[in-house]
C-alpha positions in Angstrom: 0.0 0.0 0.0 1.0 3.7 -0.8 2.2 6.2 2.0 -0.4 8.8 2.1 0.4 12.3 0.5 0.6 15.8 2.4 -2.7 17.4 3.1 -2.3 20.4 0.3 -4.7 22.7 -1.0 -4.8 22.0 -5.0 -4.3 18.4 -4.1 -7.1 16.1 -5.6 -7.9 12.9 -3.9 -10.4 10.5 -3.5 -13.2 10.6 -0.8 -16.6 10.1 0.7 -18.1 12.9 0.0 -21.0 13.5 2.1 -23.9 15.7 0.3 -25.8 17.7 2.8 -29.0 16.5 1.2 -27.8 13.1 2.5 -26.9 14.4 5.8 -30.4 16.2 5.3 -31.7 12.5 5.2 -30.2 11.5 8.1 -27.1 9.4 6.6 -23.5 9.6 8.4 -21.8 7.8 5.4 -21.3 9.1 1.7 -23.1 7.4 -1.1 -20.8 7.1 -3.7 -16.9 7.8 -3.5 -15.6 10.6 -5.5 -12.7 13.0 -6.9 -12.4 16.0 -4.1 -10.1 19.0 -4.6 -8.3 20.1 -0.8 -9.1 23.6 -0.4 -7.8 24.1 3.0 -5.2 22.2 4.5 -4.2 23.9 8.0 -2.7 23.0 11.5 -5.8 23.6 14.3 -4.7 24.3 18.1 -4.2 20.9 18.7 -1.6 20.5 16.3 -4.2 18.0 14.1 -4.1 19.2 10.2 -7.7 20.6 9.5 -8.6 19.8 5.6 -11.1 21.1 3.8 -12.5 19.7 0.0 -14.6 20.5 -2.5 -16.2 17.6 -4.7 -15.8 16.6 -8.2 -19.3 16.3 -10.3 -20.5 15.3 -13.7 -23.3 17.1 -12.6 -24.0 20.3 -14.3 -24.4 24.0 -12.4 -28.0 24.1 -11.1 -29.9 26.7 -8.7 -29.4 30.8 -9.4 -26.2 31.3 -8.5 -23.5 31.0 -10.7 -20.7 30.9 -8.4 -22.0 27.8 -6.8 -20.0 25.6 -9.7 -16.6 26.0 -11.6 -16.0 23.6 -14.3 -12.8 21.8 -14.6 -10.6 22.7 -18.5 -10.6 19.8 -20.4 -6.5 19.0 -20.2 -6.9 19.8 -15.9 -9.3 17.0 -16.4 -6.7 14.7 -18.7 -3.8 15.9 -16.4 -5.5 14.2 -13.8 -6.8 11.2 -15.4 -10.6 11.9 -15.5 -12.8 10.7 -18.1 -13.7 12.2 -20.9 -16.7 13.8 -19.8 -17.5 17.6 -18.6 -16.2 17.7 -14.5 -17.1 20.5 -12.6 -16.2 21.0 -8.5 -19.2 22.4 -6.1 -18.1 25.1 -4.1 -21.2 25.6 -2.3 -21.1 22.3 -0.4 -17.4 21.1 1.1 -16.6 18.5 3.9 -14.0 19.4 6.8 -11.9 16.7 8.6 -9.1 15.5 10.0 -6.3 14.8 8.2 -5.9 11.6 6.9 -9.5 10.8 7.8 -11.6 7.3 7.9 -13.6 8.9 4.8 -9.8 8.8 2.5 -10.1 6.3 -0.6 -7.8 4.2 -3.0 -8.0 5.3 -6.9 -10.2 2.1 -8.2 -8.1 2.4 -10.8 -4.8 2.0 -9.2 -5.2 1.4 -5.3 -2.0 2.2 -4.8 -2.6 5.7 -5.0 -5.3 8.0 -2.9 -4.6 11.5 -5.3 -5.4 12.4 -8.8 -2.5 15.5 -8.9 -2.4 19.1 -8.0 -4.7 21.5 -9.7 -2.7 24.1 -11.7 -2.3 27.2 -9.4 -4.3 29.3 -11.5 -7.2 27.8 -11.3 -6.6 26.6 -7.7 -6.9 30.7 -7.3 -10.2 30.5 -9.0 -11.7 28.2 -7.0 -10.1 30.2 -3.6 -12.3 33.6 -4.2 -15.3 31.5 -5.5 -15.4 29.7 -2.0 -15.0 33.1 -0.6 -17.2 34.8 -2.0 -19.6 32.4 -1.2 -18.8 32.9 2.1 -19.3 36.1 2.1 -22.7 35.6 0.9 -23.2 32.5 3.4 -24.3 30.1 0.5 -22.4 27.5 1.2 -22.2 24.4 3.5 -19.5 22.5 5.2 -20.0 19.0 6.2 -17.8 18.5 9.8 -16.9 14.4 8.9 -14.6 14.6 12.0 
């Protein structure tokens, strides 16, 4: 089995998302596995590394607000061995935890690894004042899976 890689924000893994529609439902556990982008990776108080991601979709943008969904260029998506479909990440739901987590997956398609790659840093960027903004406007959600 793999060592684990660094918590990093830009780093895409694989993981349990948890929806907040299924939490909504009552469900502790994720549905499906999926790719996640870190967008926070940072040491708490306790010295414990406090990780934030955003999930990876084939689902396209719905609701009003635009900012709610950025989809993923086509060669980000070939860089990091995706299908060929259209991926986009949610910024309006994310999951916190605790670095490594129980919610961490293998790739199925090489269990020796648990990350996709780094996003390129100018996207990564993109994605950072999205979740901001969204912030700002409190239409977002965060999942604690600690």
């Amino acid at each position: 089995m793999a060592t684990l890689p660094p918590s990093r924000p830009g780093l895409v893994i694989r993981y349990a998302f948890l929806w907040s529609s299924e939490e909504d439902r009552g469900s502790v556990e994720a549905g499906k596995d999926r790719p996640c982008a870190i967008v926070v990776a940072a040491y708490n108080q306790a010295g414990a590394i406090q990780t934030i991601v955003a999930p990876v979709t084939h689902s396209p943008p719905h609701g009003d607000n635009p900012k709610s969904s950025l989809e993923i260029p086509a060669a980000v998506c070939r860089s990091l061995g995706f299908d060929e479909g259209r991926h986009w990440l949610r910024l309006d739901e994310l999951n916190r935890f605790l670095w490594p987590g129980y919610d961490l997956r293998p790739r199925p398609d090489d269990p020796s690894r648990w990350d996709y790659g780094m996003l390129p840093k100018e996207f990564f960027e993109q994605i950072r004042g999205r979740i901001i903004d969204l912030d700002r406007e409190r239409k977002n959600r965060i999942m604690k899976r600690d």
